[in-house]
C-alpha positions as CSV (number, residue, x, y, z in Angstrom):
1,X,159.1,84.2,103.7
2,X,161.0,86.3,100.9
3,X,162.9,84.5,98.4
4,X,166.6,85.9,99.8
5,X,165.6,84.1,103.2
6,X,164.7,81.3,101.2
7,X,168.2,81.5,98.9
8,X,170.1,82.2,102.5
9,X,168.8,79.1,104.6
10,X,169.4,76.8,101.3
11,X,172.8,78.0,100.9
12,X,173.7,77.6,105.1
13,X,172.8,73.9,104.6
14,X,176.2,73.8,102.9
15,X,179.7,74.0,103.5
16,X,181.7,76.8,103.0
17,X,185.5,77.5,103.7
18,X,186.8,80.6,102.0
19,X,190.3,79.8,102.6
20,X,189.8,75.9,101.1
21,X,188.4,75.7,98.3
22,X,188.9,71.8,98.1
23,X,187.1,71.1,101.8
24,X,184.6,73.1,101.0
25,X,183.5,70.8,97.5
26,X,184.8,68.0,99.4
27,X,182.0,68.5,102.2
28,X,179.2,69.4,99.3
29,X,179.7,66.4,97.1
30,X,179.5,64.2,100.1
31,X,176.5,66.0,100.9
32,X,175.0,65.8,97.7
33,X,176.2,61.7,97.8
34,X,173.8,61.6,100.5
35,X,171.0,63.0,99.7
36,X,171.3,61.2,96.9
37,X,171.9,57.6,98.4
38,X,167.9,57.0,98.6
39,X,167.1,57.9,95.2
40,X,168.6,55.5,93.4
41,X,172.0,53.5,93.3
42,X,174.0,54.6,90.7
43,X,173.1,58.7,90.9
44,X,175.6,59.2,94.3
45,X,178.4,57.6,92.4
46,X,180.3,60.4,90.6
47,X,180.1,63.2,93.6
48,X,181.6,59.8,95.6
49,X,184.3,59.9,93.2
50,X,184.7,63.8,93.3
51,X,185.0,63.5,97.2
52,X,187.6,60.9,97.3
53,X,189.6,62.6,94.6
54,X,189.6,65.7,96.4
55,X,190.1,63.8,99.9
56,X,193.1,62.5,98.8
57,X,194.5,66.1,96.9
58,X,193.8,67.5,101.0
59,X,196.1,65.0,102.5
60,X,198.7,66.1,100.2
61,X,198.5,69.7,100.4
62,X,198.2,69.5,104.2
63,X,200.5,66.7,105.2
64,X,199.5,66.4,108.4
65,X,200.4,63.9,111.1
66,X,197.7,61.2,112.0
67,X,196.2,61.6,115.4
68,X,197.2,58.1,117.3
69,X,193.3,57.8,118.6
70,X,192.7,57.5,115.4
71,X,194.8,54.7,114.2
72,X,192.1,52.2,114.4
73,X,190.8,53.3,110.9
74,X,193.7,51.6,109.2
75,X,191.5,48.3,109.9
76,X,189.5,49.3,106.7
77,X,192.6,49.8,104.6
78,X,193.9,46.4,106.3
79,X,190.0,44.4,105.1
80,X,190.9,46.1,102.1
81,X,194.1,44.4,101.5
82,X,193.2,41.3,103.0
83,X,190.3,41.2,100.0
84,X,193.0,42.7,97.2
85,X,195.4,39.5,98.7
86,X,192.4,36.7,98.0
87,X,192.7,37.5,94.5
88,X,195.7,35.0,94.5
89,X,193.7,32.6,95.0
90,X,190.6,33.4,93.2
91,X,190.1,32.0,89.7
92,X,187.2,33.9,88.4
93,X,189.8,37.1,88.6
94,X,186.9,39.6,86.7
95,X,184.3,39.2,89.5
96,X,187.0,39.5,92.1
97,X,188.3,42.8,90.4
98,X,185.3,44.5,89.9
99,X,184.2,43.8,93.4
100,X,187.6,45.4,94.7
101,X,187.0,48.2,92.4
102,X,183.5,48.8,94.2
103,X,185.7,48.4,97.9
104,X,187.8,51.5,96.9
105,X,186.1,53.4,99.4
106,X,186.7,51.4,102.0
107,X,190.6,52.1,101.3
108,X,190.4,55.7,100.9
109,X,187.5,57.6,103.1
110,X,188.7,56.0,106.6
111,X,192.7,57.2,105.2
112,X,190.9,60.3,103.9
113,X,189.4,61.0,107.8
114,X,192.5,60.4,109.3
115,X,193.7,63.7,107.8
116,X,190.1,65.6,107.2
117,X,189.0,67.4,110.5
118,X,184.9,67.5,111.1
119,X,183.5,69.1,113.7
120,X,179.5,67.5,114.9
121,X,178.0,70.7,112.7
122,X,179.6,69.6,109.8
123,X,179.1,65.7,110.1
124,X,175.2,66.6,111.1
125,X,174.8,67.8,107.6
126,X,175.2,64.5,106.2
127,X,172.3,62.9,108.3
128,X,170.4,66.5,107.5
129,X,170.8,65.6,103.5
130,X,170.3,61.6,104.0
131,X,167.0,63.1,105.6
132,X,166.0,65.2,102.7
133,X,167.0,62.6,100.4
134,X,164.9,59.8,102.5
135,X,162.1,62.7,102.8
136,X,161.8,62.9,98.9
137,X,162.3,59.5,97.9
138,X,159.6,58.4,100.1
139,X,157.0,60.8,98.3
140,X,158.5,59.7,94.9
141,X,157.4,56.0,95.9
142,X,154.4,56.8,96.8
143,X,153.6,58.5,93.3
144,X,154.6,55.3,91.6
145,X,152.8,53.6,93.6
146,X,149.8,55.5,93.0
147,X,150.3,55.7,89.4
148,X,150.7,51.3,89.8
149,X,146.7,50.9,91.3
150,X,145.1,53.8,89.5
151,X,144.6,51.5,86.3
152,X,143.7,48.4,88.7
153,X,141.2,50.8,90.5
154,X,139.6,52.3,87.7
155,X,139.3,49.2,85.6
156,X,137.8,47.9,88.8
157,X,135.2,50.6,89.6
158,X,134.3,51.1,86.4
159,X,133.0,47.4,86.1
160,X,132.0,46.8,89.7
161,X,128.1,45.2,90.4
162,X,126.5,45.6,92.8
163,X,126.8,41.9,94.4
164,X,128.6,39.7,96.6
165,X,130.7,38.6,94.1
166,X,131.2,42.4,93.0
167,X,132.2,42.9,96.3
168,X,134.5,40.2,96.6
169,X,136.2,40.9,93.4
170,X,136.5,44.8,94.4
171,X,138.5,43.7,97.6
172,X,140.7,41.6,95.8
173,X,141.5,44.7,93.7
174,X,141.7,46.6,96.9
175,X,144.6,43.9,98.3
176,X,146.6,43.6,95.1
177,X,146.5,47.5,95.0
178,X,148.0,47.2,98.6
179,X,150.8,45.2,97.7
180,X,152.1,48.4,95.9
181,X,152.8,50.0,99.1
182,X,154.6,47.1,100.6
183,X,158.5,46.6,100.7
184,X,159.8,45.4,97.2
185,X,157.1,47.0,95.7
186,X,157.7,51.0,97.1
187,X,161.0,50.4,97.1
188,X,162.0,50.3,93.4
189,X,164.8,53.1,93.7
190,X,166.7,51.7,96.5
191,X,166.4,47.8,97.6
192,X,164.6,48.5,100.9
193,X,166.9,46.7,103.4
194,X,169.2,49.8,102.4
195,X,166.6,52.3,103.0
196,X,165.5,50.9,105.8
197,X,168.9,50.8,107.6
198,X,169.1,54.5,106.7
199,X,166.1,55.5,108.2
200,X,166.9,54.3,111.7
201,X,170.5,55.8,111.5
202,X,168.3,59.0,110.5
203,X,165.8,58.3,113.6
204,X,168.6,57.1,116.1
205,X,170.3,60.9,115.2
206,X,167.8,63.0,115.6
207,X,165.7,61.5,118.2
208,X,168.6,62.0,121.2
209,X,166.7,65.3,121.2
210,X,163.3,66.2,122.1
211,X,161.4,67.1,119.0
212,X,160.6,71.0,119.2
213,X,158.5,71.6,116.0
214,X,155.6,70.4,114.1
215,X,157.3,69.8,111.2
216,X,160.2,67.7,113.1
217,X,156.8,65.6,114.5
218,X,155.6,65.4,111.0
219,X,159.4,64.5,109.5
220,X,159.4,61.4,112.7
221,X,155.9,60.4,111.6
222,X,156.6,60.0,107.3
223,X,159.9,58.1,108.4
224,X,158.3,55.7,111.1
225,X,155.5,55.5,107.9
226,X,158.6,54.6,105.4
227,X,159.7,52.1,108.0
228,X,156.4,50.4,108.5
229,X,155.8,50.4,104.2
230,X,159.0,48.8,103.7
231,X,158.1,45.9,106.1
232,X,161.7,45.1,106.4
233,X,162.1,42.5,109.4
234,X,165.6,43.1,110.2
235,X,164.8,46.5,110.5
236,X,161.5,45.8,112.9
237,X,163.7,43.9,115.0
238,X,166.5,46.8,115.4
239,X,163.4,48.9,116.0
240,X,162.4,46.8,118.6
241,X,165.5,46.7,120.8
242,X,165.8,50.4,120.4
243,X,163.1,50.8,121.4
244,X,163.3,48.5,124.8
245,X,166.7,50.2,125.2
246,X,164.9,53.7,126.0
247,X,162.4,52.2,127.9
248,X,165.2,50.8,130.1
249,X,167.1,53.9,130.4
250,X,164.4,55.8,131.6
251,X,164.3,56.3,135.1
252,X,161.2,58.1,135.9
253,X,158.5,55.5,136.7
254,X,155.5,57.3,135.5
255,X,157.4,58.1,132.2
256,X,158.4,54.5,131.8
257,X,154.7,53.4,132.2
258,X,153.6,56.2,129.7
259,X,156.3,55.0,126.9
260,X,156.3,51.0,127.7
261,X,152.1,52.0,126.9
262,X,153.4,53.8,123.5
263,X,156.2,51.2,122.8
264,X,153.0,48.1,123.4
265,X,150.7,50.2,121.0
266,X,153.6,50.3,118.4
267,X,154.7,47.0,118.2
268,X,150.8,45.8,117.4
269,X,150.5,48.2,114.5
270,X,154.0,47.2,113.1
271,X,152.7,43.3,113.5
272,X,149.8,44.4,111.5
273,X,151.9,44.6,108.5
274,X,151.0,41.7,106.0
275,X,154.3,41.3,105.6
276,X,154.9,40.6,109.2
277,X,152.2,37.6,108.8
278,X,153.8,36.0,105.0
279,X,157.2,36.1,107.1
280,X,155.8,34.3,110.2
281,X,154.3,31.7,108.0
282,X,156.8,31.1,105.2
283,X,159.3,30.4,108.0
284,X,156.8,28.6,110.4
285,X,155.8,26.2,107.9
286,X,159.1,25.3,106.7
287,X,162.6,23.8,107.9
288,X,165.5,23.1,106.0
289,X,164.7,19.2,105.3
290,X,161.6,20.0,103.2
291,X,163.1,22.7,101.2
292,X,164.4,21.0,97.8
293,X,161.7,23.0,95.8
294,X,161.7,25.7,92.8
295,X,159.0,27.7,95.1
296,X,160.8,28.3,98.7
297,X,160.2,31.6,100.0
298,X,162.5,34.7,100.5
299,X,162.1,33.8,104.1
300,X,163.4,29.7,103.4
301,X,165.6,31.2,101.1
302,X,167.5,32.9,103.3
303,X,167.9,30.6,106.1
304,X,169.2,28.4,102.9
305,X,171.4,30.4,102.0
306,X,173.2,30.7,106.1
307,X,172.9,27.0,105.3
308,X,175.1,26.8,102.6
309,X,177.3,29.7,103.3
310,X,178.7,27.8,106.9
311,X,178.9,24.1,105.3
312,X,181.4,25.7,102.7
313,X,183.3,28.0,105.5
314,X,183.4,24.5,107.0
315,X,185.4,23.2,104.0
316,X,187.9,26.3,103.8
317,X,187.6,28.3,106.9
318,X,191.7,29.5,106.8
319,X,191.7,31.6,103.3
320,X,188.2,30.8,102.2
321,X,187.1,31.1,98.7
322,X,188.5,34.5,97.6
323,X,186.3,37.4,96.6
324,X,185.9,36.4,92.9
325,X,185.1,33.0,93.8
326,X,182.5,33.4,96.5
327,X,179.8,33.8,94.5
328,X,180.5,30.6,92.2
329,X,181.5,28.4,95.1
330,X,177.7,29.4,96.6
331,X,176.0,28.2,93.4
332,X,177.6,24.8,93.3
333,X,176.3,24.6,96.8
334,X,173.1,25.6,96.1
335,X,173.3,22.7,93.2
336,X,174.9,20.2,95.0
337,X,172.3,20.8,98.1
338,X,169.5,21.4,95.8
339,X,168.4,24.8,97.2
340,X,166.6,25.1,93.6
341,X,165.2,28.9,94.5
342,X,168.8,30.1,95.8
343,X,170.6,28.9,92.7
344,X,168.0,30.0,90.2
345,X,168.6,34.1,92.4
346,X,171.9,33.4,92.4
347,X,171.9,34.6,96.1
348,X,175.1,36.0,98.0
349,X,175.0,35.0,101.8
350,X,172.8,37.4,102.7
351,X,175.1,37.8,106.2
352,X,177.8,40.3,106.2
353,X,179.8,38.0,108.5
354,X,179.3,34.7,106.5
355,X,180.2,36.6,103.1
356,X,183.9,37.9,104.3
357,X,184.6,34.4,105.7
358,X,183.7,32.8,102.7
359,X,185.9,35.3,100.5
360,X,189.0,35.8,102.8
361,X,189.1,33.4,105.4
362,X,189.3,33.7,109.3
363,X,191.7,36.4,108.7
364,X,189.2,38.7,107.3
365,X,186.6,38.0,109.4
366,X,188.7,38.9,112.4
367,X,189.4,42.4,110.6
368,X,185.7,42.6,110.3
369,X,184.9,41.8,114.0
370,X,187.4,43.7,115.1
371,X,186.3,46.9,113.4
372,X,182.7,46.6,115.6
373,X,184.2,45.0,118.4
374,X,186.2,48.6,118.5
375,X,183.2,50.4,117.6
376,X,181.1,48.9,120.3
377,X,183.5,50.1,122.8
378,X,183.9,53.3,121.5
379,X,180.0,54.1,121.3
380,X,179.4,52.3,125.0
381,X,178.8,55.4,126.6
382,X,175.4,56.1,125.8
383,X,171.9,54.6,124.9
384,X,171.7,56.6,121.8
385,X,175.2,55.9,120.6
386,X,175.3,52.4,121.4
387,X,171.5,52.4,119.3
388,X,173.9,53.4,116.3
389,X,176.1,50.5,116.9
390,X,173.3,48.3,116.9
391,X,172.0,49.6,114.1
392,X,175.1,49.2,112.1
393,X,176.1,45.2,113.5
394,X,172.5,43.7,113.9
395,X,171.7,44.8,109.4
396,X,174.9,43.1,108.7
397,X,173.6,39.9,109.8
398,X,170.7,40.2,107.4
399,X,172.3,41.4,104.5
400,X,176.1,41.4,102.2
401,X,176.4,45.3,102.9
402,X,179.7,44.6,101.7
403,X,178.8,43.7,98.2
404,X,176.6,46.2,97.0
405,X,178.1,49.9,96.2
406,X,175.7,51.5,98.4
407,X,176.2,49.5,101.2
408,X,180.4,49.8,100.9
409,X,180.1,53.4,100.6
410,X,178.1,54.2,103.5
411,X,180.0,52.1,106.0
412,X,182.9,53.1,104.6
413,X,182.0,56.7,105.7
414,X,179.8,56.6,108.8
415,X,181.9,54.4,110.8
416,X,184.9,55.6,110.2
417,X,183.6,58.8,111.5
418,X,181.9,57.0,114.4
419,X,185.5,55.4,115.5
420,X,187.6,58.5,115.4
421,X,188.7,59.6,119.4
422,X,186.4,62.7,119.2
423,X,182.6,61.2,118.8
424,X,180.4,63.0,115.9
425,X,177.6,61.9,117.9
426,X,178.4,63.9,120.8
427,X,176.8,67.0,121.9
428,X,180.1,68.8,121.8
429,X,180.8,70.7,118.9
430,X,184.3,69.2,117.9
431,X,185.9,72.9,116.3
432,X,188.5,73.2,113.3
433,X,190.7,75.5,114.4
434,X,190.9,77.0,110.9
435,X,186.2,76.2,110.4
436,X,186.1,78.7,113.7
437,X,184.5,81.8,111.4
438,X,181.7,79.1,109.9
439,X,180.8,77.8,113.1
């Protein structure tokens, strides 16, 4: 392949509106956010900005009326308010500012799409760039994590005898070099629950269609390798029902058989994982009674933490704690309980849910529900949608998506685009009138 072929199919990955100038840098810098959003946390941030800026320069050059089917997205602007509000009541005022300032995007993407036409071609770039993005920061890991055992190896090898205890000290070597390919470890540009959660909205896309390539097959196979490295549970168990829900809508018997076989053989090499094991025994052989140590678990930890996080939406479940206060409130629940581990990490809820009712109340949490009770209708129609839905409620329960930048930003773009009347995940291309010539 020449270089011009090269230069041409680059360049077509892109956006390009002669007529508008400000879509067409719009488009790319959320484009380039994306591709971006697995390679580290604070490198997507300025094109982020760029975006919005230019969003909101659209919507008044166009003035344009808001299609009613797509009034829903004012919910996010609503949660937005409702978290701005809580700052009334919030005494540490700094944390509760900064984590507003961190929500903008969550006021100003879903008002942006109100008045920003996509069609499915342009919308499919984003996963096609979260792809590359996951694609390269998956072999960037892997370096690291190369260049981590290469010392332990060598030092290793270089002194190994010839003995049982040689042996035995070799395969110690051999397991600690492991644990730089599992989760925290080969994550160290993006916290892996994030990652992980990006990989099955990029697997969930792509796989409502039969892969046609070897290097799709290839692609499917270093992302389900990602997935299995990262040894996020949450994201096994979304996995999981995926994967039961296309067994189910199959309706060929012999087909059923063939994938249930696939599905069977799966599930026993993703239970494989040493992490998979740690997580069945830290939580196993604990409860909450016997947890007053400085050595729980992440596992314990987190079931602490859920702990917590309801005895204190007990004490103020009307406006809860506001968003400034959350955090602190947690802490001297931690202390007062003597979760030793949680205080000492200075852990959020670790539950999407949980977190909004503990920084705005019931009111908030409504908003929240409401936004997937909506988007669970909306996305009802099909196995693969309604896999996307699932994907998006079921990591909320395992993590504050709403806290970190990454997490805000994302959800602040993909569902809004997943509530609008006219589904991105459709088959149909949805057409600009004025994006006819770049279709």
């Amino acid at each position: 392949m020449d270089l011009n072929k090269i230069l041409f199919r680059f360049t077509r990955m892109f956006y390009i509106e002669e007529n508008n100038l400000v879509l067409t840098i719009f488009w790319n810098s959320l484009y380039t956010a994306f591709f971006l959003l697995p390679l580290g946390i604070n490198l997507p941030t300025p094109f982020f900005i760029i975006s919005i800026i230019l969003g909101l320069i659209h919507i008044v050059k166009t003035g344009k009326r808001v299609v009613p089917g797509n009034k829903v997205l004012f919910l996010f602007p609503l949660y937005f308010m409702i978290m701005a509000i809580s700052l009334i009541y919030t005494d540490n005022i700094s944390d509760g500012i900064e984590l507003l300032q961190r929500s903008l995007s969550l006021l100003f993407f879903p008002v942006i799409f109100l008045f920003v036409k996509e069609d499915a071609s342009t919308v499919k770039k984003l996963f096609d760039f979260l792809l590359l993005g996951l694609i390269v920061s998956f072999f960037i890991n892997v370096f690291y994590a190369f260049c981590g055992i290469s010392p332990i190896l060598k030092a290793n090898f270089e002194s190994f005898k010839a003995s049982l205890e040689g042996v035995s000290i070799l395969l110690g070597a051999l397991n600690n070099a492991w644990n730089y390919f599992i989760r925290v470890e080969f994550s160290g540009l993006v916290n892996s629950n994030y990652v992980s959660l990006y990989i099955l909205l990029v697997l969930s896309y792509y796989l409502k269609n039969k892969l046609q390539s070897k290097i799709q097959v290839f692609i499917v196979v270093v992302l389900f390798l990602y997935l299995f490295l990262l040894a996020s549970i949450a994201a096994y168990l979304i996995l999981g029902i995926m994967c039961l829900l296309l067994i189910f809508n199959i309706s060929e018997k012999s087909k059923k058989y063939t994938v249930s076989i696939l599905f069977i053989l799966g599930f026993i090499v993703f239970l494989q994982n040493p992490r998979v094991f740690v997580f069945y025994k830290n939580v196993s052989d604990n409860t909450i009674q016997n947890t007053k140590t400085d050595n729980t678990t992440v596992e314990k930890s987190r079931l602490l933490t859920w702990d917590a996080s309801i005895k204190l939406i007990q004490e103020a479940p009307l406006l809860g704690y506001g968003i400034g206060d959350t955090n602190d409130v947690l802490m001297k629940k931690y202390e007062e309980l003597n979760y030793v581990s949680n205080y000492t990490n200075k852990y959020n809820a670790h539950n999407q849910f949980l977190q909004t009712f503990l920084q705005t109340g019931i009111i908030g949490f409504l908003i929240l529900i409401s936004i997937f009770i909506l988007l669970a209708l909306r996305m009802r129609r099909s196995r693969n949608e309604f896999s996307v839905f699932l994907i998006l409620f079921i990591s909320l329960f395992f993590e504050s998506m709403l806290v970190r930048f990454n997490g805000i930003v994302f959800f602040s773009i993909v569902i809004p685009l997943l509530l609008k009347k006219r589904s991105i995940l459709s088959s149909r291309i949805i057409r600009n009138i004025s994006n006819k010539n770049n279709d």
